[in-house]
TIKOL-719934 format. One record per residue (C-alpha): residue in one letter; x, y, z. Coordinates in steps of 0.2 Angstrom, whole numbers. Example, Ala and Ser with C-alpha at 12.3 -4.5 7.8 and 13.67 -1.06 7.14 Angstrom:
<pts>
<pt r="a" x="62" y="-22" z="39"/>
<pt r="s" x="68" y="-5" z="36"/>
</pts>
This chain:
<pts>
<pt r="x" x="-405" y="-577" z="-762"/>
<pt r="x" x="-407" y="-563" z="-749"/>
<pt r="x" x="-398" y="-547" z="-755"/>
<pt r="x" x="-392" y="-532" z="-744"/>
<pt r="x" x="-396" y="-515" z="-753"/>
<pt r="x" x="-384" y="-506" z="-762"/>
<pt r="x" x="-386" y="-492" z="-749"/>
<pt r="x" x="-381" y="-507" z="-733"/>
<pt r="x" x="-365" y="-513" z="-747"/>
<pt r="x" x="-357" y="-498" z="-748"/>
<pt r="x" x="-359" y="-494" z="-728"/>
<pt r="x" x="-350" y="-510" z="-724"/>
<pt r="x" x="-337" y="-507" z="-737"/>
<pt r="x" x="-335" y="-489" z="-730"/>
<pt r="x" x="-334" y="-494" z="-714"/>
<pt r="x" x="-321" y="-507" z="-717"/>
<pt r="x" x="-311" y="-496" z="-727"/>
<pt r="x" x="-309" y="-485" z="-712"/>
<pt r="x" x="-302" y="-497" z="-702"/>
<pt r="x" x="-291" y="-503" z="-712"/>
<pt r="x" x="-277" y="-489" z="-711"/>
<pt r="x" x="-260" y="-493" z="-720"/>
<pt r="x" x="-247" y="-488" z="-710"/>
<pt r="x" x="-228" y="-487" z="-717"/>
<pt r="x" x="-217" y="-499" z="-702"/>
<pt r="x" x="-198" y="-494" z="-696"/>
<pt r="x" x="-196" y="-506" z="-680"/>
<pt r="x" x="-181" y="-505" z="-674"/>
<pt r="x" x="-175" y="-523" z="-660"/>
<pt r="x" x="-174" y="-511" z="-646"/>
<pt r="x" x="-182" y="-494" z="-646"/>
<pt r="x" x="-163" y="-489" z="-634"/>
<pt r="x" x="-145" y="-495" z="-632"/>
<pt r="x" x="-138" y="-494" z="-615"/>
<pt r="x" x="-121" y="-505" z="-618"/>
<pt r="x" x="-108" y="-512" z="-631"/>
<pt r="x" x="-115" y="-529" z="-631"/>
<pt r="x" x="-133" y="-521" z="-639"/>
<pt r="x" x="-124" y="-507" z="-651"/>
<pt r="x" x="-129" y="-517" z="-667"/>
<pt r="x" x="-146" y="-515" z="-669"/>
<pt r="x" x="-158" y="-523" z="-684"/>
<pt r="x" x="-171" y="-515" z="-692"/>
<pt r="x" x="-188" y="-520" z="-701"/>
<pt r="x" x="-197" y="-509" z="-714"/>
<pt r="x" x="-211" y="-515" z="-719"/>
<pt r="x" x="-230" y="-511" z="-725"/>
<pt r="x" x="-248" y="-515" z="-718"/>
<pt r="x" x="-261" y="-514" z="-706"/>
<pt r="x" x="-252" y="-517" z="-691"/>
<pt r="x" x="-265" y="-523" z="-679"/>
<pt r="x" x="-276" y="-533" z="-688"/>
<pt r="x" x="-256" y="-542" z="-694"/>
<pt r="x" x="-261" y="-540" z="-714"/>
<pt r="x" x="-244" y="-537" z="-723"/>
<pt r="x" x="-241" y="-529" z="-742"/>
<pt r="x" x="-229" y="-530" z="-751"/>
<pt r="x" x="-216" y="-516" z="-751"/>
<pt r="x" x="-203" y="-513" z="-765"/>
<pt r="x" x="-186" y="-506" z="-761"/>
<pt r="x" x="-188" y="-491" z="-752"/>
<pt r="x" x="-181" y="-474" z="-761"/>
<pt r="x" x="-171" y="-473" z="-748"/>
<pt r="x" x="-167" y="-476" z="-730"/>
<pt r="x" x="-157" y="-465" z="-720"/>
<pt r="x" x="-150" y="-465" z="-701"/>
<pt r="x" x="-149" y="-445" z="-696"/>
<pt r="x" x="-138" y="-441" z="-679"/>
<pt r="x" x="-136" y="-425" z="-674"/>
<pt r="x" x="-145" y="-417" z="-690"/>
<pt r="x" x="-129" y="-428" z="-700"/>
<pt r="x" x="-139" y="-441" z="-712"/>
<pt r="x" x="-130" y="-458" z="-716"/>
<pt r="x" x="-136" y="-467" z="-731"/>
<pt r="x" x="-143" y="-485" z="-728"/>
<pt r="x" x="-150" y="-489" z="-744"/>
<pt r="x" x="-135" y="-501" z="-749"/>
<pt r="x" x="-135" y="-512" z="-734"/>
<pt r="x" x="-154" y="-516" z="-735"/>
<pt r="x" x="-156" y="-534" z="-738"/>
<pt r="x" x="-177" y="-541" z="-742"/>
<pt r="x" x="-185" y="-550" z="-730"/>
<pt r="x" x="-202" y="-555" z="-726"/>
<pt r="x" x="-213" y="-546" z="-713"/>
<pt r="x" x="-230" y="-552" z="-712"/>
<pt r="x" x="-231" y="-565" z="-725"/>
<pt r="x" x="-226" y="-551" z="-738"/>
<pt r="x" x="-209" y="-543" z="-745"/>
<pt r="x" x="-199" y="-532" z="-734"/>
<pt r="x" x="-184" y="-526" z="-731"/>
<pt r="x" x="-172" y="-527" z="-715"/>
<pt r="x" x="-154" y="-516" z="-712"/>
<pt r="x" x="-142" y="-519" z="-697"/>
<pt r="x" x="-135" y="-504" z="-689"/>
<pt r="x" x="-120" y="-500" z="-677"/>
<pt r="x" x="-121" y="-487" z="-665"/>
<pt r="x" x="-103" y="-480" z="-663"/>
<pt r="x" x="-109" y="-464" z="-651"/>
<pt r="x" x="-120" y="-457" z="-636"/>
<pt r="x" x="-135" y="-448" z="-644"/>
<pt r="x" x="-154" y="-450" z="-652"/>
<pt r="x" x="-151" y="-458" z="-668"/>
<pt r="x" x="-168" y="-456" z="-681"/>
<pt r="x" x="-170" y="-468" z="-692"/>
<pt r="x" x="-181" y="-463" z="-710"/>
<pt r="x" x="-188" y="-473" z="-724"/>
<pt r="x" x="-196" y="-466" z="-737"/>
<pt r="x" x="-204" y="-480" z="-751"/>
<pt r="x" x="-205" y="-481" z="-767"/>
<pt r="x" x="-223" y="-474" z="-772"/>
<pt r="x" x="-238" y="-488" z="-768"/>
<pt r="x" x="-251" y="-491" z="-781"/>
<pt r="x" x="-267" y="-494" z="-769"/>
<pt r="x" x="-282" y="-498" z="-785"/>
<pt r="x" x="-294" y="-499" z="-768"/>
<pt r="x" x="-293" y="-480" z="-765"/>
<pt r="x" x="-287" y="-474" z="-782"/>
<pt r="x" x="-271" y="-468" z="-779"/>
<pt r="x" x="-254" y="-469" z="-774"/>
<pt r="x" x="-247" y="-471" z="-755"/>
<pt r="x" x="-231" y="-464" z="-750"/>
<pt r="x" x="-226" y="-466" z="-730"/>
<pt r="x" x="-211" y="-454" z="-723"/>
<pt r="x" x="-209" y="-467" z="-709"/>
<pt r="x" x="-197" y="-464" z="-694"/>
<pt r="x" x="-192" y="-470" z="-677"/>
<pt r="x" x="-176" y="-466" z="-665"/>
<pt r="x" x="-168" y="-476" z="-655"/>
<pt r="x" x="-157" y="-468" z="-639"/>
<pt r="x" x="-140" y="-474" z="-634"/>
<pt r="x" x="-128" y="-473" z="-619"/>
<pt r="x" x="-138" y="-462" z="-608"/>
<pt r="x" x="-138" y="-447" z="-622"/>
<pt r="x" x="-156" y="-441" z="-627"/>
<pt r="x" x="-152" y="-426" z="-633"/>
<pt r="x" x="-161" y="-422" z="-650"/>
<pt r="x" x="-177" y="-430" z="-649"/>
<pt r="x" x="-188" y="-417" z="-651"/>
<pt r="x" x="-180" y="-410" z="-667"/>
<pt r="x" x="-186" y="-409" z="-683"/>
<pt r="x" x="-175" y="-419" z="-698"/>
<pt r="x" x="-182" y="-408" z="-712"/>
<pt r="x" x="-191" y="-423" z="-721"/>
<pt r="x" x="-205" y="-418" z="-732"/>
<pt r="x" x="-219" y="-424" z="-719"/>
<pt r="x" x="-215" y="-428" z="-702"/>
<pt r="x" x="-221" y="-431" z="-684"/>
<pt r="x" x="-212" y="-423" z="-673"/>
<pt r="x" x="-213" y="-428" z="-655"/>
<pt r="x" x="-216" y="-417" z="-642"/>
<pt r="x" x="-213" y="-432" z="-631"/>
<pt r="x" x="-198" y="-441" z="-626"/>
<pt r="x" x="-202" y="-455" z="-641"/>
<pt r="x" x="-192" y="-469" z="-630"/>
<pt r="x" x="-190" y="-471" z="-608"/>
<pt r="x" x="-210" y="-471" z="-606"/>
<pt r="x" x="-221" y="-482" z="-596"/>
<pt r="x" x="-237" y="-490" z="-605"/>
<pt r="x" x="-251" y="-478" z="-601"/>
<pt r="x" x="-241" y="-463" z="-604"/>
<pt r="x" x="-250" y="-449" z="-613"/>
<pt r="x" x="-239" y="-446" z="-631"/>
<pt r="x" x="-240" y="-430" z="-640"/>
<pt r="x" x="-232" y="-427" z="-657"/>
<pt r="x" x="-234" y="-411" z="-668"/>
<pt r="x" x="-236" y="-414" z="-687"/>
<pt r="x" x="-229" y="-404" z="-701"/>
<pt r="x" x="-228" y="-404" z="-719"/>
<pt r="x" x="-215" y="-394" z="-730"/>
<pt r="x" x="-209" y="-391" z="-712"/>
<pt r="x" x="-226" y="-381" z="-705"/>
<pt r="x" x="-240" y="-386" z="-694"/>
<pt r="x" x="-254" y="-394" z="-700"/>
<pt r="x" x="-271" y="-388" z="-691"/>
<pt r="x" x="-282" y="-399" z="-688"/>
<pt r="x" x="-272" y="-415" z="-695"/>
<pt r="x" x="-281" y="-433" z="-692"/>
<pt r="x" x="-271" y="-446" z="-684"/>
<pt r="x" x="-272" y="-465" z="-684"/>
<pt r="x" x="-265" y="-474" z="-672"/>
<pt r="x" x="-262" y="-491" z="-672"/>
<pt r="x" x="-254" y="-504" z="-660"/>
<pt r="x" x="-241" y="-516" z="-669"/>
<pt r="x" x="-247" y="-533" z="-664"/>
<pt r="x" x="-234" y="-544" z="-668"/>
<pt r="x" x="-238" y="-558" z="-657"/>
<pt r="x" x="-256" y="-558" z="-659"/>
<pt r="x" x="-261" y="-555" z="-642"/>
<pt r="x" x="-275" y="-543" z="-645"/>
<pt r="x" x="-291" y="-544" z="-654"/>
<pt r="x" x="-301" y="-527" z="-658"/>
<pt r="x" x="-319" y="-530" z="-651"/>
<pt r="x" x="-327" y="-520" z="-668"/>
<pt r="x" x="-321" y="-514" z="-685"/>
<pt r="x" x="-321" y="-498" z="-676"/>
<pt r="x" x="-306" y="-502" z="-663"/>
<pt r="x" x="-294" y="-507" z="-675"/>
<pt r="x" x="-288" y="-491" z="-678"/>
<pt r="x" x="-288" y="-476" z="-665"/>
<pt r="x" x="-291" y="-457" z="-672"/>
<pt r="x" x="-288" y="-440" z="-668"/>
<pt r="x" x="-287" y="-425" z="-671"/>
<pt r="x" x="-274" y="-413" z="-670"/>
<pt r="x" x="-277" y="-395" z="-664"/>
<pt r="x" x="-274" y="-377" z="-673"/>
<pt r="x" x="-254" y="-380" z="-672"/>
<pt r="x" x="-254" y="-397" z="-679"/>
<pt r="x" x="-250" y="-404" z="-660"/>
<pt r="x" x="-261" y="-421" z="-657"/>
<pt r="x" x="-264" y="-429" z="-639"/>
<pt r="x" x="-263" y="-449" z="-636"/>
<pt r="x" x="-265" y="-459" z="-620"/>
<pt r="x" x="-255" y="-477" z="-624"/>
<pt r="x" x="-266" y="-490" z="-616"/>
<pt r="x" x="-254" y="-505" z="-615"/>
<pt r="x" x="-237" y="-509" z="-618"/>
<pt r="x" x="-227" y="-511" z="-636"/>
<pt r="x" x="-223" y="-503" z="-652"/>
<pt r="x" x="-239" y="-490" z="-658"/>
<pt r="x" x="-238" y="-481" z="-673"/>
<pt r="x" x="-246" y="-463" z="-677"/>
<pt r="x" x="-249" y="-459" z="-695"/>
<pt r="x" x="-254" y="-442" z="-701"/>
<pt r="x" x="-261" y="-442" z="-720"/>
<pt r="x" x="-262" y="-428" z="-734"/>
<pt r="x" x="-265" y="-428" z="-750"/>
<pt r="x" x="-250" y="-418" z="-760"/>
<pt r="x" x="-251" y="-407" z="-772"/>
<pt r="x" x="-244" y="-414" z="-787"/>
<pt r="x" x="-251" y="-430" z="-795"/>
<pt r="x" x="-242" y="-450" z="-802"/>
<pt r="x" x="-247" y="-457" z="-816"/>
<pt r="x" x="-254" y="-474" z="-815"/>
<pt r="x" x="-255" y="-481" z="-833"/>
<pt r="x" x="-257" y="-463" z="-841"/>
<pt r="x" x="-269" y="-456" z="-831"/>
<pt r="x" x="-264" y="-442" z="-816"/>
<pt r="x" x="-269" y="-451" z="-800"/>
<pt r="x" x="-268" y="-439" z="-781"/>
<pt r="x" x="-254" y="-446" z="-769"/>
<pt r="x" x="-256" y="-448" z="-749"/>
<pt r="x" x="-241" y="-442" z="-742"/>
<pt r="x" x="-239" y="-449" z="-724"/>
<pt r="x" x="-231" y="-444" z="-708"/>
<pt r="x" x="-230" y="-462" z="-699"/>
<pt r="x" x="-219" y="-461" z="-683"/>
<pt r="x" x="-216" y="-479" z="-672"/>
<pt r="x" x="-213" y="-481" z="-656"/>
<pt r="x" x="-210" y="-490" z="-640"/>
<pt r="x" x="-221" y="-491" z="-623"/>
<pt r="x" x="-214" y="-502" z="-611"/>
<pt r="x" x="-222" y="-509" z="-594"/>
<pt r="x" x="-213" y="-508" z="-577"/>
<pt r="x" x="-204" y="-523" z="-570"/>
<pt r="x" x="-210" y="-529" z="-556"/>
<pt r="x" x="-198" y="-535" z="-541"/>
</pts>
């Protein structure tokens, strides 16, 4: 039987390991709320490699948390499990009472990845904008890692350019990579090569990164560190990837 050589093996594996980017998911059924009839709102959190539709499982979250102006409303106790992708997840419903840009933020339970060695925690959030108010948008909610969006995160046309500024322990991170993946719930896209599944850039000397959206629909940006302290995994001290994953939504005009 032919073989590859090692060298070839551990290319490919590389190469598929790249493109393979985790992404924590918070997808809210409408990105804003413009009427009573649409104030109650469902949520999906899930976990997995959005584009490529690969799910994993996620325990319940540490916590979920719905933050409007700066005030944050625990959400944990109305969660209820569900499946996203074949895997479990979890799904809240949430009311909106009041004008305003209202953030929504999971944090999970730590992620044991064998494949990488270590442990996956995503600080994932998206906002949703009600009754004409968009007050807020651009404010940071003080979680440990976050993108903050130096874009009006909801109202924009696919094609858009998107900035967001990353931060951890609340300052910049120079030079931060970001992923960037499309959610592609309905299967209607296929990456040509291993190489499109996932977008990537960099950010500049204040953390700020620069995305043109290509086509409509929900697009995640994910912006990885390693923290400083370590987990466990059966007795050994194992690095954790702390995450700043931020959804959300492009939409395309309407024709008349």
């Amino acid at each position: 039987m032919w073989k590859l050589p090692l060298a070839c093996c551990l290319f490919i594996v590389t190469l598929a390991g790249s493109a393979a980017a985790h992404f924590g998911m918070a997808i809210p059924s409408a990105s804003t709320v413009e009427d009573a009839k649409g104030a109650t709102i469902s949520l999906d959190f899930s976990f997995s490699h959005p584009m490529e539709m690969i799910g994993m499982p996620l325990v319940k979250p540490k916590s979920v948390r719905a933050f409007v102006n700066g005030k944050p409303e625990d959400l944990g106790p109305s969660l209820q499990a569900s499946k996203v992708m074949d895997h479990d997840a979890w799904k809240a419903s949430y009311t909106i009472k009041k004008p305003g840009v209202h953030h929504f933020v999971m944090e999970p339970t730590p992620y044991w990845e064998p494949a990488e060695d270590c442990f996956i925690i995503h600080y994932t959030k998206t906002c949703v904008a009600a009754f004409g108010e968009e007050e807020g948008w651009e404010t940071p909610l003080g979680i440990r890692t976050e993108i903050v969006p130096l874009t009006r995160p909801f109202g924009n046309y696919a094609g858009n350019v998107f900035q967001g500024q990353v931060l951890l322990d609340g300052k910049p991170v120079p030079g931060a990579q970001v992923e960037i993946e499309y959610y592609n719930k309905d299967k209607k896209y296929v990456s040509p090569n291993e190489y499109m599944v996932a977008q990537v850039v960099r950010a500049d000397k204040n953390g700020v990164f620069t995305y043109g959206i290509p086509f409509a629909g929900w697009w995640g940006f994910a912006a990885l560190n390693t923290a400083k302290e370590k987990i466990k995994h059966e007795g050994t001290p194992k690095d954790v990837e702390i995450g700043a994953v931020l959804w959300t939504e492009f939409i395309d005009p309407v024709k008349k």
